[in-house]
VEXDREN-2710 file (C-alpha; in Angstrom, 1 decimal):
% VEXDREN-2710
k/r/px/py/pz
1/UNK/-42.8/16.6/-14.5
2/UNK/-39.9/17.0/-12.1
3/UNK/-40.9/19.7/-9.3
4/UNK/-38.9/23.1/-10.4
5/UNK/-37.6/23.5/-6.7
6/UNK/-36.3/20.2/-6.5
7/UNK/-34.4/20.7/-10.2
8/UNK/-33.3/24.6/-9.0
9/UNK/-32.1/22.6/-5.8
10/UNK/-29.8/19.9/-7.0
11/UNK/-29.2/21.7/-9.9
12/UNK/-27.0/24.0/-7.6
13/UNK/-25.5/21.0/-5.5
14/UNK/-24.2/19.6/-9.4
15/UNK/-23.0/22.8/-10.5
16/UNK/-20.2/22.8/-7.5
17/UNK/-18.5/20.5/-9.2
18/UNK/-18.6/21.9/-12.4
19/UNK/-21.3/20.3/-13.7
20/UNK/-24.0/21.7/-16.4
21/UNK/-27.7/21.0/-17.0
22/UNK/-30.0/21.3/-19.0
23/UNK/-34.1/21.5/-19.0
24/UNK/-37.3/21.5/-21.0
25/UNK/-39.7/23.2/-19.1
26/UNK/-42.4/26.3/-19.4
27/UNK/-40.4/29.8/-20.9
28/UNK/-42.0/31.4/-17.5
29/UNK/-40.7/28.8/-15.5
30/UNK/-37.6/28.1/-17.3
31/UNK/-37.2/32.3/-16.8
32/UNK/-37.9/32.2/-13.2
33/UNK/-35.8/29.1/-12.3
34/UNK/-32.6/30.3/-14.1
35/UNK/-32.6/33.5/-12.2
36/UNK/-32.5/32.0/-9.2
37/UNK/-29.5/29.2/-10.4
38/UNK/-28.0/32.7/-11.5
39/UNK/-27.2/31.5/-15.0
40/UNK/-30.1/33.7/-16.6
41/UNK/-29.1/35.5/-20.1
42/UNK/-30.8/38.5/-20.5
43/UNK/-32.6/38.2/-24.2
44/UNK/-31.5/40.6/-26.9
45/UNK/-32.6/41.8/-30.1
46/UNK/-30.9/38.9/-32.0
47/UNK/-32.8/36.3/-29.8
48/UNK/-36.4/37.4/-30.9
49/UNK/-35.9/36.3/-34.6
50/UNK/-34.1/32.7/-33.8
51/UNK/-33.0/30.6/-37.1
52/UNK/-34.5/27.5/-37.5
53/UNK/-30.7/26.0/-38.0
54/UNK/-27.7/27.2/-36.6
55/UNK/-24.2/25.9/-37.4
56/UNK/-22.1/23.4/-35.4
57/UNK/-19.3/26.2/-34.6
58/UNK/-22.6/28.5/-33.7
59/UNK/-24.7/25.5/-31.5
60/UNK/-21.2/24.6/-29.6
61/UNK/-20.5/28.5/-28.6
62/UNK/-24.0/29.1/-27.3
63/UNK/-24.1/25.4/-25.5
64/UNK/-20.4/26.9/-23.7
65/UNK/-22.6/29.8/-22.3
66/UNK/-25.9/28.8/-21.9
67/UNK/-27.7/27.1/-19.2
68/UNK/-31.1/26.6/-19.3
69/UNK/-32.6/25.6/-22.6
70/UNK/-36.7/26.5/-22.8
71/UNK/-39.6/24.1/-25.4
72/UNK/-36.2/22.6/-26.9
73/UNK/-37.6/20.5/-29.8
74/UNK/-36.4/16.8/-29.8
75/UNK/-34.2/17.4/-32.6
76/UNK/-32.8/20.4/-30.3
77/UNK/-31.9/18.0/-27.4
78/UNK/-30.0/15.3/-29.7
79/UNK/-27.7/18.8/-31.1
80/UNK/-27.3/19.8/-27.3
81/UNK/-26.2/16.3/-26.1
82/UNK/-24.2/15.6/-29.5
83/UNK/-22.4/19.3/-29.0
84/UNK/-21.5/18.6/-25.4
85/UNK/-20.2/14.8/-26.0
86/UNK/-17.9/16.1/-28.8
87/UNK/-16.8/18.8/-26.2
88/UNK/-15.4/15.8/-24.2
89/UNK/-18.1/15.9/-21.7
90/UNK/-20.0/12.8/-20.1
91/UNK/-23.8/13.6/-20.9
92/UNK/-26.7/12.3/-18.7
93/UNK/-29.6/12.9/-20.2
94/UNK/-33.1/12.7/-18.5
95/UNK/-36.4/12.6/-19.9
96/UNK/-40.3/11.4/-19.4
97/UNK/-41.6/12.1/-22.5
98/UNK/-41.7/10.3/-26.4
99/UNK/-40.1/13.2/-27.6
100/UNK/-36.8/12.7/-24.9
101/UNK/-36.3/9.4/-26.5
102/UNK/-33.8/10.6/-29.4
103/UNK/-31.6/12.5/-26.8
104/UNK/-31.8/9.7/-24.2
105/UNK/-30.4/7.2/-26.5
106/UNK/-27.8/9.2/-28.0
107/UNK/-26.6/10.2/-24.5
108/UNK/-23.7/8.5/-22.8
109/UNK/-26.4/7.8/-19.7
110/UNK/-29.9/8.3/-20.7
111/UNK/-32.2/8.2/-17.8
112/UNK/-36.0/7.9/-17.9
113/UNK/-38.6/8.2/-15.2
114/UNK/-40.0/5.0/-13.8
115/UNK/-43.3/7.0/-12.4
116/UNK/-44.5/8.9/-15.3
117/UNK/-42.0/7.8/-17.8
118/UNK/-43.4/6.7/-21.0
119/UNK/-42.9/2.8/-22.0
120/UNK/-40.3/4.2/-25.1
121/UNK/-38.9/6.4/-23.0
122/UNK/-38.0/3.9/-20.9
123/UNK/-37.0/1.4/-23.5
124/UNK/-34.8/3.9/-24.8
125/UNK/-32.6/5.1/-21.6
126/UNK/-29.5/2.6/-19.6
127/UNK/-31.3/3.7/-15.9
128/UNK/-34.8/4.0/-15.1
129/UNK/-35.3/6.4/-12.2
130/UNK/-38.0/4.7/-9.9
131/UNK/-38.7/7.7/-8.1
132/UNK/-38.7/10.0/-10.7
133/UNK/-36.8/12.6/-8.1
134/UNK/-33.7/14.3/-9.1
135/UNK/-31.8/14.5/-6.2
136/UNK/-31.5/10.4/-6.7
137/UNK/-29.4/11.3/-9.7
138/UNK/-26.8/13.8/-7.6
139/UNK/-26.4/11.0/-4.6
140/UNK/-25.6/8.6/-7.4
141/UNK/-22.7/10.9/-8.7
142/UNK/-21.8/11.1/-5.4
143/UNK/-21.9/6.9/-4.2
144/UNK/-20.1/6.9/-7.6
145/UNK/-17.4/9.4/-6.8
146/UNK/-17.1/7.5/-3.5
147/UNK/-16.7/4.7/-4.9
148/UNK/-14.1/5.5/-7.5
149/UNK/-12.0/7.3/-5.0
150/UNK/-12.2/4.3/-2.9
151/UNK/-10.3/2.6/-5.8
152/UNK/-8.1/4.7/-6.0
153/UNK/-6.9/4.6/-2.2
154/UNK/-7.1/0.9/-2.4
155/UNK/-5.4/0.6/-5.5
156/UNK/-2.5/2.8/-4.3
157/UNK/-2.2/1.7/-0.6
158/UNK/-1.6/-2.2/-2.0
159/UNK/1.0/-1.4/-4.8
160/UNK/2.6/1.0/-1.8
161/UNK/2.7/-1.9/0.2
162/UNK/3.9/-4.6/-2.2
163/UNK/6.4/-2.4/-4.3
164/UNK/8.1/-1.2/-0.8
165/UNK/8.3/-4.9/0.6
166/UNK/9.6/-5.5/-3.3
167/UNK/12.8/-2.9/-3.2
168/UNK/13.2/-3.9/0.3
169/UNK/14.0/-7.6/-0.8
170/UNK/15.6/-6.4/-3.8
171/UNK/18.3/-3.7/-1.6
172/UNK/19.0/-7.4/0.3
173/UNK/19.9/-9.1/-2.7
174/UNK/21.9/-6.1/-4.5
175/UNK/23.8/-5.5/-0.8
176/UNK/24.3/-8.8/0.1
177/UNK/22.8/-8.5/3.4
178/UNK/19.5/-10.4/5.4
179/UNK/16.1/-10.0/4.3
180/UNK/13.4/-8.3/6.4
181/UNK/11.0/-11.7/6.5
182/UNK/11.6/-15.2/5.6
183/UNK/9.1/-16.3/2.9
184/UNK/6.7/-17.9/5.1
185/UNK/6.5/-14.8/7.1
186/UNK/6.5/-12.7/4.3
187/UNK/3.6/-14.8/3.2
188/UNK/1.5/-14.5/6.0
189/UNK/2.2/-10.7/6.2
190/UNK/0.5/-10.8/3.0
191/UNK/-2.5/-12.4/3.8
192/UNK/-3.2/-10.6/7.0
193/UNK/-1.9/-7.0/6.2
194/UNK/-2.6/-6.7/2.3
195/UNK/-5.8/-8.9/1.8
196/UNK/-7.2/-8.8/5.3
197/UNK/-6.9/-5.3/6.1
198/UNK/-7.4/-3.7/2.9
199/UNK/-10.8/-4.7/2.2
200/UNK/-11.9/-2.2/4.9
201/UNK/-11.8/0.7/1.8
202/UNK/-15.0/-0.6/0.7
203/UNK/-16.3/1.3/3.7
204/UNK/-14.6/3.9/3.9
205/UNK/-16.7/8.2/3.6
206/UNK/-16.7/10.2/1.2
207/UNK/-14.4/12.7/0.8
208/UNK/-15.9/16.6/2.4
209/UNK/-14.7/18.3/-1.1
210/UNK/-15.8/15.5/-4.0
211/UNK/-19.0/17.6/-5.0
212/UNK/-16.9/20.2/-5.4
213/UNK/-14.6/19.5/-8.0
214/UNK/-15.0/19.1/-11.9
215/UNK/-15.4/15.9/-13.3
216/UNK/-12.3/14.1/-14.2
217/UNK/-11.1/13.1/-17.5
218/UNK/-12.3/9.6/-18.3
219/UNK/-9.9/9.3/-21.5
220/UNK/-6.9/10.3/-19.6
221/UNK/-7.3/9.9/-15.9
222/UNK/-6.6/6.4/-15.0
223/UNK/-7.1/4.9/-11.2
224/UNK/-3.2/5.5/-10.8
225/UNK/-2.7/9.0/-11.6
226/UNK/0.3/10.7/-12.0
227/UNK/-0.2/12.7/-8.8
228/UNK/-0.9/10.1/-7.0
229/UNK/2.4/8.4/-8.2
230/UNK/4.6/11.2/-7.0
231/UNK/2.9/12.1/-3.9
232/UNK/1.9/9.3/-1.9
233/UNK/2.9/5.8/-4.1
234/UNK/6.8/6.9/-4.6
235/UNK/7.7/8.7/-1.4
236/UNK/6.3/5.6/0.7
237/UNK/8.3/3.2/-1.5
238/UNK/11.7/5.4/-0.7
239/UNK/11.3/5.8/2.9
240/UNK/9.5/2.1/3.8
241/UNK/12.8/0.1/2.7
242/UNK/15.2/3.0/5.0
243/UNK/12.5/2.1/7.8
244/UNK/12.8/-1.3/7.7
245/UNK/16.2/-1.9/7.4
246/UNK/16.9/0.5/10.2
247/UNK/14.7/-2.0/12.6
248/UNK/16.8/-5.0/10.9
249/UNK/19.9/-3.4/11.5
250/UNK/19.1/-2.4/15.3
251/UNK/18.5/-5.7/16.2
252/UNK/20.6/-7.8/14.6
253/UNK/24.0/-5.7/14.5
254/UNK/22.9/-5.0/18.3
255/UNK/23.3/-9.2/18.7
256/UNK/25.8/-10.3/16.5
257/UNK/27.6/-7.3/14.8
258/UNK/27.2/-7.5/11.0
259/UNK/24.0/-7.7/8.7
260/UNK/26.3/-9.2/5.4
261/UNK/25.6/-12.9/4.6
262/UNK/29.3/-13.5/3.6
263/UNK/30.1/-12.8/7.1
264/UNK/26.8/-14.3/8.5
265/UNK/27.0/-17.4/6.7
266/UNK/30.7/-18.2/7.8
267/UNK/33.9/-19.6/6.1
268/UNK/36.0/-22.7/6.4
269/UNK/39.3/-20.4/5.5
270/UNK/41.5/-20.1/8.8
271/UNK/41.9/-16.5/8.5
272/UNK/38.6/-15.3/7.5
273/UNK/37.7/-14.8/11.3
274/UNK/40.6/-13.6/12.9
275/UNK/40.3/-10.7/10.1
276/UNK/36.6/-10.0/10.6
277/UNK/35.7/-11.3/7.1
278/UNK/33.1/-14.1/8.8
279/UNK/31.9/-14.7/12.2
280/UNK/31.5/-18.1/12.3
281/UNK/33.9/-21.2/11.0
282/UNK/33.1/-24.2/9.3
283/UNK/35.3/-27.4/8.3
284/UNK/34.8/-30.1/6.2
285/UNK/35.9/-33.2/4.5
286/UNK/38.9/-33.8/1.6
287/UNK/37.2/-36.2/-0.7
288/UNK/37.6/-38.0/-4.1
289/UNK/35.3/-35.3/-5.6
290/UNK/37.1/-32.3/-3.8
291/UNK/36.1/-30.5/-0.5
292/UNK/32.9/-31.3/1.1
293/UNK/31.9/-28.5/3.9
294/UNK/30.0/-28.7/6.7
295/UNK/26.8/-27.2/6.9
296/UNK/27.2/-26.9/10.6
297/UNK/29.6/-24.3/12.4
298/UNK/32.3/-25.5/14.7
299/UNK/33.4/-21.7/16.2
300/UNK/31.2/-18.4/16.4
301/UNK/32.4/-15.8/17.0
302/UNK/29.6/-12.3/18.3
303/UNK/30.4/-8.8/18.7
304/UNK/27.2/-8.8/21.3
305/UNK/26.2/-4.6/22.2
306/UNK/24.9/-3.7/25.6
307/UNK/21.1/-4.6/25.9
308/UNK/21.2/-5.3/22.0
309/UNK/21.6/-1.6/21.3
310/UNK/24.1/-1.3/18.5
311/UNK/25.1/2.3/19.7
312/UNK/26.3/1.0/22.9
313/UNK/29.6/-0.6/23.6
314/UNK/30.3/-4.3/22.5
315/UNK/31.9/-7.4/23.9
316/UNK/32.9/-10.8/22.1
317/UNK/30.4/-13.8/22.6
318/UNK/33.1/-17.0/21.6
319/UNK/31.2/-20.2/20.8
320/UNK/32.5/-23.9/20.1
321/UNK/30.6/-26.8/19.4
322/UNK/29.8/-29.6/21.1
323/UNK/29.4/-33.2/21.0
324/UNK/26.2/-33.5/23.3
325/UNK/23.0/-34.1/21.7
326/UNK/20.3/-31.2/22.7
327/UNK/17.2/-30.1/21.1
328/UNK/17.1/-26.1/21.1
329/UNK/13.6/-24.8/22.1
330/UNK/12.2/-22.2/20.7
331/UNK/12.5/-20.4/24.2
332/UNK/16.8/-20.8/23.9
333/UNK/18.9/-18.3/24.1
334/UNK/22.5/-18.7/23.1
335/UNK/23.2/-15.3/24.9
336/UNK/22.5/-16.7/28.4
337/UNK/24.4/-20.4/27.8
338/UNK/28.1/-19.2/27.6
339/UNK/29.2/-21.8/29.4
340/UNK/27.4/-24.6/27.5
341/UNK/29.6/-23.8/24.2
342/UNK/33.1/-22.8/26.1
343/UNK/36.0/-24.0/24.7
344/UNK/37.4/-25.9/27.1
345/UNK/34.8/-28.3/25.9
346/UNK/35.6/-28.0/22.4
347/UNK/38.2/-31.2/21.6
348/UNK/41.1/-29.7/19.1
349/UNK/42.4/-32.5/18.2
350/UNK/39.4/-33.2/15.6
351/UNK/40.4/-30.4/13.3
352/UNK/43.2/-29.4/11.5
353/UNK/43.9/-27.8/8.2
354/UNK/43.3/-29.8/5.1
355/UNK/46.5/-31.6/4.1
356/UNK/45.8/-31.3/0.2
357/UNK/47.6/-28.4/-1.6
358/UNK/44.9/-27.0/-2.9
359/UNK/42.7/-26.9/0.5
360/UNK/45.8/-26.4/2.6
361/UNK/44.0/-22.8/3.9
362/UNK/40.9/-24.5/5.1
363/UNK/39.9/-26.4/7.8
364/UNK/39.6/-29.9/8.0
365/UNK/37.8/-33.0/10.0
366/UNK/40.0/-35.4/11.9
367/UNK/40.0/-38.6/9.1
368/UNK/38.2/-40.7/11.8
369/UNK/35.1/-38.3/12.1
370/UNK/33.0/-39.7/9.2
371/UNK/30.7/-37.1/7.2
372/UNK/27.9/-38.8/8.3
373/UNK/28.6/-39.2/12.0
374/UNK/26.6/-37.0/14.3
375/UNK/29.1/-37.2/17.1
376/UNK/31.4/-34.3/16.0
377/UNK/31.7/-31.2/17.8
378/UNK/29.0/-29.1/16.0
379/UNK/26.8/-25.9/17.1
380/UNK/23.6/-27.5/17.0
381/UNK/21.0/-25.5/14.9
382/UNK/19.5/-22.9/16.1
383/UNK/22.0/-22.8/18.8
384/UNK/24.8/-20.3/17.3
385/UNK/24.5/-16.4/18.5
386/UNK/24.3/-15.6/14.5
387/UNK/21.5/-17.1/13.9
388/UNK/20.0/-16.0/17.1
389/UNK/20.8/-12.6/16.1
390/UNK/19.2/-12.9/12.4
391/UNK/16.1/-14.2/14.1
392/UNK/15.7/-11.2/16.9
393/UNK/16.5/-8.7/13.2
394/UNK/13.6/-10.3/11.3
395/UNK/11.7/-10.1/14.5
396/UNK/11.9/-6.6/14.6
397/UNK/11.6/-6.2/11.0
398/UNK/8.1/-7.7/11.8
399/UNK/6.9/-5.6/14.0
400/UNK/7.9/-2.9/12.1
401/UNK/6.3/-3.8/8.5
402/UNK/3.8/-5.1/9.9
403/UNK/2.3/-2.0/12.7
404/UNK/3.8/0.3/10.0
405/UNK/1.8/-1.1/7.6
406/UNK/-1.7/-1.2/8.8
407/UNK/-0.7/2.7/10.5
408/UNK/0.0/3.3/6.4
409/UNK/-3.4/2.1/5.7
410/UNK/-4.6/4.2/8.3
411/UNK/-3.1/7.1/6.1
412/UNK/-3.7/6.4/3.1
413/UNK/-8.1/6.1/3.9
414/UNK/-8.5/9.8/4.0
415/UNK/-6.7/12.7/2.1
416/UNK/-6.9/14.9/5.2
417/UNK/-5.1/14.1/8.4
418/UNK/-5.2/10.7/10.0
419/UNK/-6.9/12.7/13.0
420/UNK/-10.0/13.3/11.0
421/UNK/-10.2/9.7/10.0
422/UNK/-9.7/7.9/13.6
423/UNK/-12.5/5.4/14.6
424/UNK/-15.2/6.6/11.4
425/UNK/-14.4/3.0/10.0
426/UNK/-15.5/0.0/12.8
427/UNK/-14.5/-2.2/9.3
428/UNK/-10.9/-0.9/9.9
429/UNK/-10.3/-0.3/13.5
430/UNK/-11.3/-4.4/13.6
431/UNK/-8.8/-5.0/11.2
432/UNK/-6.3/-3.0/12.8
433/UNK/-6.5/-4.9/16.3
434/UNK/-6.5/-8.2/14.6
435/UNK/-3.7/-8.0/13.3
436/UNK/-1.7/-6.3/16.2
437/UNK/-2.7/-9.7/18.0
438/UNK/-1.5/-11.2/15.1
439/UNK/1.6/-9.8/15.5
440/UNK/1.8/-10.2/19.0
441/UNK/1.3/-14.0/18.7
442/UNK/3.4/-14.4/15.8
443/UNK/6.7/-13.1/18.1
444/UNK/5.7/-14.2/21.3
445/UNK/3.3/-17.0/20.6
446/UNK/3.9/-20.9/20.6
447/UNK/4.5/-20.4/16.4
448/UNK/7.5/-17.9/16.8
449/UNK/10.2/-20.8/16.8
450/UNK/8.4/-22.6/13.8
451/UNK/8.7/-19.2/11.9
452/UNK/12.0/-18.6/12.9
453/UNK/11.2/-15.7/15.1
454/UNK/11.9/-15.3/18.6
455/UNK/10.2/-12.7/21.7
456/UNK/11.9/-9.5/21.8
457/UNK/13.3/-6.9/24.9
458/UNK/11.2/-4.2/25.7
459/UNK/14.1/-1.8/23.9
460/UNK/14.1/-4.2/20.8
461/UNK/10.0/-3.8/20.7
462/UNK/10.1/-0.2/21.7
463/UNK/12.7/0.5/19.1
464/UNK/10.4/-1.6/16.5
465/UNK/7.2/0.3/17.3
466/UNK/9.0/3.8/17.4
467/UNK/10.0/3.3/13.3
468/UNK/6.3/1.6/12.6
469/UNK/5.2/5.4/14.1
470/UNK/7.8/7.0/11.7
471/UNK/6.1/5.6/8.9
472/UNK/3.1/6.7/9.7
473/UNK/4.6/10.2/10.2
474/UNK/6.2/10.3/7.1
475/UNK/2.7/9.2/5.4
476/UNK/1.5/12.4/6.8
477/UNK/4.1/14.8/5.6
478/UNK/4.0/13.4/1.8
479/UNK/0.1/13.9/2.6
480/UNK/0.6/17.6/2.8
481/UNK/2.3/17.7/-0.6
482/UNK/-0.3/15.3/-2.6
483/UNK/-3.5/18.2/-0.8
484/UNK/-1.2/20.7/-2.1
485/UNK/-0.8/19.4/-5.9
486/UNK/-4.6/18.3/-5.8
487/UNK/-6.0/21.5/-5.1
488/UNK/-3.9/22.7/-7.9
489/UNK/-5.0/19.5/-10.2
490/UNK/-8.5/20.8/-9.2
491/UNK/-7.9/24.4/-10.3
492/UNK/-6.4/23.9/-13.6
493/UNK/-9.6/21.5/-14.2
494/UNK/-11.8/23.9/-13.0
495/UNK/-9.9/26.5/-15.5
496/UNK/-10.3/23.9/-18.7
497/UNK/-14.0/23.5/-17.8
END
């Protein structure tokens, strides 16, 4: 038999939560031990003269009210678990004995004793206790509760991340303007942030309050709840792609002026430019088949800020190409080689609009400068101030998703304030300075030029870091919202049971 102290105990810690239980033990101590749980029901006259049978209206009112259960036969125990798993409840039944074998097996959990539980007791039952001690039973509610909340953070925290890096492409697409990441970028982003990263739930405490509430709702409740989806998911898939975009925009309308592709991509019309409808120029070949353009710009033409900052004043950054053969490093900086693309070295004579009718308002190769000759006066890639600017955009853009997304993590491990949850997980802090190194390399390492990235200003990085912290600080003001509605969640739960 289970010691009574050890039942009244735990019996108390389970019934924080809203939890009921039941027991077979001695009238006395059944009398003595329900006193002290404060659940004792003081016998009346009706209760001396018991029927043998009650109904299944009658059996379900008293189980509703009724705590402690005293010599219930085995046919007793099968009514009391049937009563409370039509009731909606999720029944765990214990037992040692041949006669707890009915109940266990009609239980959703039957649990026998592995000490002095009975060979058909234990046959009959999912767990076998080994210790035969209670209070095993209440931590494994409570690993479980950990465990399934765990879920649920992970579970949220990764569709937060991927659905906000999703609008974010999908606001580039509908408004014409750059994405955040390249795919390769985006790609490893994915694999360090949202697989590497995210793991550390697995580790993560328990919450202080989940003995405290009721059970959930296992038909209803799903891992994704609804509060869950209006207080944390949605809010951090508004607000990330308005964070992002606003690191984008600082750094590349800070170098070249514009974030729309029409205009980034350029035009081979001659008055596209002069009316700000591109910044760069292109011209091409007439041939048999039509108009063949050039993939490669011949003019660029930057509205450059003040130390990249878009809010200060701007200047025009004119580029031409050139006929040299260079390879562009990943260390080059179009900014600080003016006089490399001037336009006194620019030969006009090897363009001219198109003398066909129908391409008489674009630009046009000399007809000795073959379409595959390499000689032409050309910004070499990687060389034009547009590009440059896209790249130090997305570079930012990095930073930002990248420090603001393992910070969101950071927010999303605990339910109360991020101050509460600093340096409890080692699993997470060493996730968290891997991949800021990660990041570090990644803009200022030997791999940025490969990824199309290139090392930022301290402003640019500062800027970058300062909206990452946003994010974070945003995560904590749609935290106070989600404690809010959960307490009430917990309340009208607590109400129902």
């Amino acid at each position: 038999a289970l010691p009574i102290s050890e039942i009244l105990r735990q019996t108390q810690e389970a019934a924080k939560g809203g939890k009921k239980s039941q027991s077979s033990l001695h009238p006395g101590e059944a009398g003595r031990g329900s006193r002290r749980l404060s659940v004792h029901d003081k016998r009346g006259p009706a209760d001396f003269h018991e029927p043998e049978f009650r109904s299944e209206e009658e059996l379900h009112e008293l189980i509703g009210k009724v705590r402690c259960f005293a010599r219930a036969l085995p046919s007793d125990k099968v009514a009391i678990v049937a009563s409370l798993m039509s009731s909606g409840e999720v029944v765990a039944m214990t037992g040692d004995g041949v006669n707890d074998a009915p109940a266990l097996k009609s239980a959703n959990v039957g649990v026998a004793m592995g000490i002095t539980g009975t060979a058909v007791t234990q046959n009959a039952s999912d767990l076998i206790l080994m210790d035969d001690n209670f209070s095993t039973i209440v931590l494994a509610v409570e690993e479980g509760r950990r465990i399934f909340g765990n879920v649920q953070k992970y579970v949220t925290a990764s569709l937060s991340l991927k659905f906000g890096e999703m609008l974010s492409l999908m606001v580039a697409i509908v408004l014409g303007i750059v994405t955040p990441l390249k795919p390769t970028v985006q790609l490893l982003n994915l694999f360090l942030t949202h697989v590497l990263c995210t793991w550390s739930f697995a580790f993560e405490e328990a919450e202080d309050y989940i003995m405290t509430i009721p059970p959930r709702n296992v038909k209803k409740d799903l891992v994704l709840n609804r509060t869950l989806v209006l207080y944390r998911w949605l809010p951090f898939v508004l607000y990330f792609p308005i964070i992002v975009y606003s690191s984008l925009c600082f750094g590349t309308i800070g170098t070249v002026g514009s974030v729309s592709n029409t205009k980034l991509l350029g035009s081979s019309l001659h008055i596209d430019l002069e009316n700000g409808r591109s910044l760069c120029e292109h011209a091409g070949w007439q041939t048999e088949d039509g108009y063949k353009l050039d993939p490669r710009p011949f003019h660029c033409q930057c509205q450059v800020h003040e130390k990249g900052n878009p809010w200060l004043p701007a200047s025009t950054f004119d580029q031409w190409g050139t006929s040299q053969q260079f390879t562009v490093d990943g260390d080059f900086q179009p900014l600080l080689h003016s006089k490399l693309f001037a336009r006194s070295s620019f030969s006009q004579g090897l363009i001219a609009p198109c003398s066909q009718p129908e391409h008489k308002e674009k630009w046009c190769w000399a007809e000795h400068v073959n379409v595959m000759t390499s000689a032409r006066p050309i910004l070499p890639e990687g060389a034009s101030c547009v590009e440059y600017g896209v790249k130090v955009g997305q570079s930012m853009s990095l930073v930002t998703i990248m420090l603001g997304e393992v910070l969101s993590l950071l927010s999303f491990r605990r339910d109360r304030s991020l101050s509460w949850a600093l340096f409890r997980n080692p699993f997470y802090n060493l996730s968290f300075v891997m991949n800021i190194c990660m990041m570090l390399f990644l803009v200022y390492g030997r791999l940025s030029s490969a990824l199309d990235l290139v090392p930022l200003s301290p402003l640019q990085f500062l800027v970058a870091v300062t909206l990452a912290l946003t994010m974070l600080l945003l995560n904590e003001v749609a935290k106070i919202f989600y404690r809010w509605q959960l307490n009430r969640d917990h309340e009208a739960v607590r109400q129902v049971k």
